[in-house]
C-alpha positions as a printed Julia matrix, in Angstrom:
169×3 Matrix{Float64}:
   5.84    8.38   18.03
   8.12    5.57   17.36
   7.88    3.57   13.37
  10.46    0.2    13.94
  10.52   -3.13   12.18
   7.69   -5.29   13.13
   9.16   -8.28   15.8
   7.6   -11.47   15.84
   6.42  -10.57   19.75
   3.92   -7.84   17.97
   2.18  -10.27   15.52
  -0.91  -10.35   18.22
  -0.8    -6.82   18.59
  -0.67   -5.9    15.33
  -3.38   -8.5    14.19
  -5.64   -6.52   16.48
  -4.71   -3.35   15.23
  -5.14   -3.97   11.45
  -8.88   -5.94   12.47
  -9.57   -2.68   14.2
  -8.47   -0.32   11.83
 -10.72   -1.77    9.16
 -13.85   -2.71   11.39
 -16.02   -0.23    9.81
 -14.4     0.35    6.44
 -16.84    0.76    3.37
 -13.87   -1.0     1.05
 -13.19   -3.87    3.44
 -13.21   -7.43    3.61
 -12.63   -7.91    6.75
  -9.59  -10.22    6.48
  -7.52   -7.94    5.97
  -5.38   -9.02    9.37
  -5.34  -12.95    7.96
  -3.74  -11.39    4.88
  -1.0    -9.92    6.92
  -0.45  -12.63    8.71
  -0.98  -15.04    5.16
   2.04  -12.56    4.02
   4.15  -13.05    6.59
   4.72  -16.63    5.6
   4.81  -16.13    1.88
   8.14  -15.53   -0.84
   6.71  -11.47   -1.2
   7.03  -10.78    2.37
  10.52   -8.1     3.37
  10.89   -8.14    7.23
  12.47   -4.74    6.83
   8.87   -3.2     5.0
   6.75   -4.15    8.33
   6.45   -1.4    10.2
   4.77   -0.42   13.57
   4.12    3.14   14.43
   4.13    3.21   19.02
   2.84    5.98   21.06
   3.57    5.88   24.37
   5.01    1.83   24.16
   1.5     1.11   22.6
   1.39   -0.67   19.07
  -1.13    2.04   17.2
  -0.15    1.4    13.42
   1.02   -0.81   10.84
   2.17   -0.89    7.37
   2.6    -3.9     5.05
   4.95   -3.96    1.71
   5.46   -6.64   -0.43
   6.93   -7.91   -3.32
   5.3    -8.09   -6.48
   6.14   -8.1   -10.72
   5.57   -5.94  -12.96
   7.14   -7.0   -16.28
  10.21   -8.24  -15.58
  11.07   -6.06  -12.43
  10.65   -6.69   -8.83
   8.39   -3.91   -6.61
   6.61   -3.53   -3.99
   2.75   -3.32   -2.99
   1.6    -1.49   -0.01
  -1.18   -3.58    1.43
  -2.38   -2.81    4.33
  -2.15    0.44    6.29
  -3.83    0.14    9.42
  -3.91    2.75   12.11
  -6.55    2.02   15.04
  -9.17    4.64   14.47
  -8.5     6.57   17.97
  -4.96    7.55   16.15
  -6.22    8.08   13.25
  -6.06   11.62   11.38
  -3.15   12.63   12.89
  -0.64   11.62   10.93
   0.47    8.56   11.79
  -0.18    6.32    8.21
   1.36    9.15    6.04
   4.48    9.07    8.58
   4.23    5.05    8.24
   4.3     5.48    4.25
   7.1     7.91    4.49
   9.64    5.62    6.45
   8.46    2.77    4.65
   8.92    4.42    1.24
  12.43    5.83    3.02
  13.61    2.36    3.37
  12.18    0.68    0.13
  14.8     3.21   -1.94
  17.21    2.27    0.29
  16.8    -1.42   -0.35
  16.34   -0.47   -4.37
  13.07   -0.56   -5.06
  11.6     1.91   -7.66
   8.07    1.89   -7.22
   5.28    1.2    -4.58
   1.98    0.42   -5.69
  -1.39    0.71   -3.88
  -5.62    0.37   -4.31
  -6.86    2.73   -2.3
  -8.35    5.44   -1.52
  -7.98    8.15   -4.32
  -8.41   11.18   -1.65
  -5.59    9.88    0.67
  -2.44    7.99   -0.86
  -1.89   10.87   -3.33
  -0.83   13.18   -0.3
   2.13   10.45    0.03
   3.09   10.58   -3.46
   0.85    8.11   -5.49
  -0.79    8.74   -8.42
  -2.88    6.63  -10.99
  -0.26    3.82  -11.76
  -1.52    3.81  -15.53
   1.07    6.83  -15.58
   4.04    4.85  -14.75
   2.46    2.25  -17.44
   1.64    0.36  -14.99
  -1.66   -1.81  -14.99
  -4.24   -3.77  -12.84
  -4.46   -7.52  -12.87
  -8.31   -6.89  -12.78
 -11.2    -4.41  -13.02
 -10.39   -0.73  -10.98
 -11.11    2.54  -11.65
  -7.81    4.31  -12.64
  -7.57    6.3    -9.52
  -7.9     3.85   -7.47
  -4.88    1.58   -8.61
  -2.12    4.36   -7.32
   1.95    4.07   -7.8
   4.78    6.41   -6.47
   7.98    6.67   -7.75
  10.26    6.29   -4.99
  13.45    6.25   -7.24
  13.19    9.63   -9.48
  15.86    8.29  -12.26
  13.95    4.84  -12.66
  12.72    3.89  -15.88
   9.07    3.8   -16.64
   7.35    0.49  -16.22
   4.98   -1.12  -19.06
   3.14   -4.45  -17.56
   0.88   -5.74  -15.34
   0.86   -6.42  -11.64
   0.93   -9.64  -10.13
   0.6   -10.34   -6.75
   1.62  -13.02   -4.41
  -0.86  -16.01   -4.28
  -2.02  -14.5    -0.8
  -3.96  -12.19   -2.57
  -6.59  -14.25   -4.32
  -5.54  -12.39   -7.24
């Protein structure tokens, strides 16, 4: 497996990928592909935070993060991770989290935040967000609404989260 930059060549493939990923999702909208693409074209988006995963030259993953505020800092929101379901459970989102969190430090960020599943993003990291002092623009249940700490010296956060406009937020 292969995780590289998204390229504007894979925005077809990748719109497939994330519609598939989330066809039979119990937490889905099912526009969660139009948001990608929405967040492509908005001020949050970072080129270097969209990330494919490719087995065998095949587009099989993809992981969105963007920017977002949280009292007066900048961070970053991971929204979506998509992995078509025949891939899936083997790996391939946590190793999509992992670069992307990799690279995020790199480009000095401090924290990632995510709603999600409360069973899966912790094996990556993330824990309730209210621990970082962190908080929800609306109505979650505290595990839910997840942060990691991707730089271990950064100071703790106190605000609330808002997101680009492309959320509906």
């Amino acid at each position: 497996m292969i995780i590289r930059q998204e390229q504007s060549n894979d925005y077809d493939t990748v719109y497939q990928v994330v519609k598939a990923a989330f066809a039979h999702s119990e937490h889905s909208d099912g526009n969660e592909q139009e948001l990608v693409a929405t967040l492509r074209h908005s001020k949050a988006f970072v080129p270097q935070l969209s990330l494919v995963a490719v087995c065998e030259k095949n587009i099989v993953g993809h992981i969105l993060f963007t920017k977002v505020t949280i009292g007066r800092k900048t961070e970053l929101a991971l929204a979506p991770l998509s992995v078509l379901p025949t891939y899936q459970r083997q790996g391939i989102g946590q190793a999509l989290m992992t670069e992307g969190h990799r690279i995020a430090k790199e480009l000095g960020y401090d924290y990632s935040i995510v709603l999600g599943h409360p069973q899966y993003y912790p094996k990556a990291g993330y824990v309730p967000a209210s621990l970082y002092g962190i908080r929800s623009p609306f109505e979650v249940p505290d595990d839910s609404f997840m942060a990691v700490k991707l730089n271990p010296t950064s100071e703790l956060l106190n605000g609330v989260v808002e997101y680009d406009p492309a959320f509906g937020v």
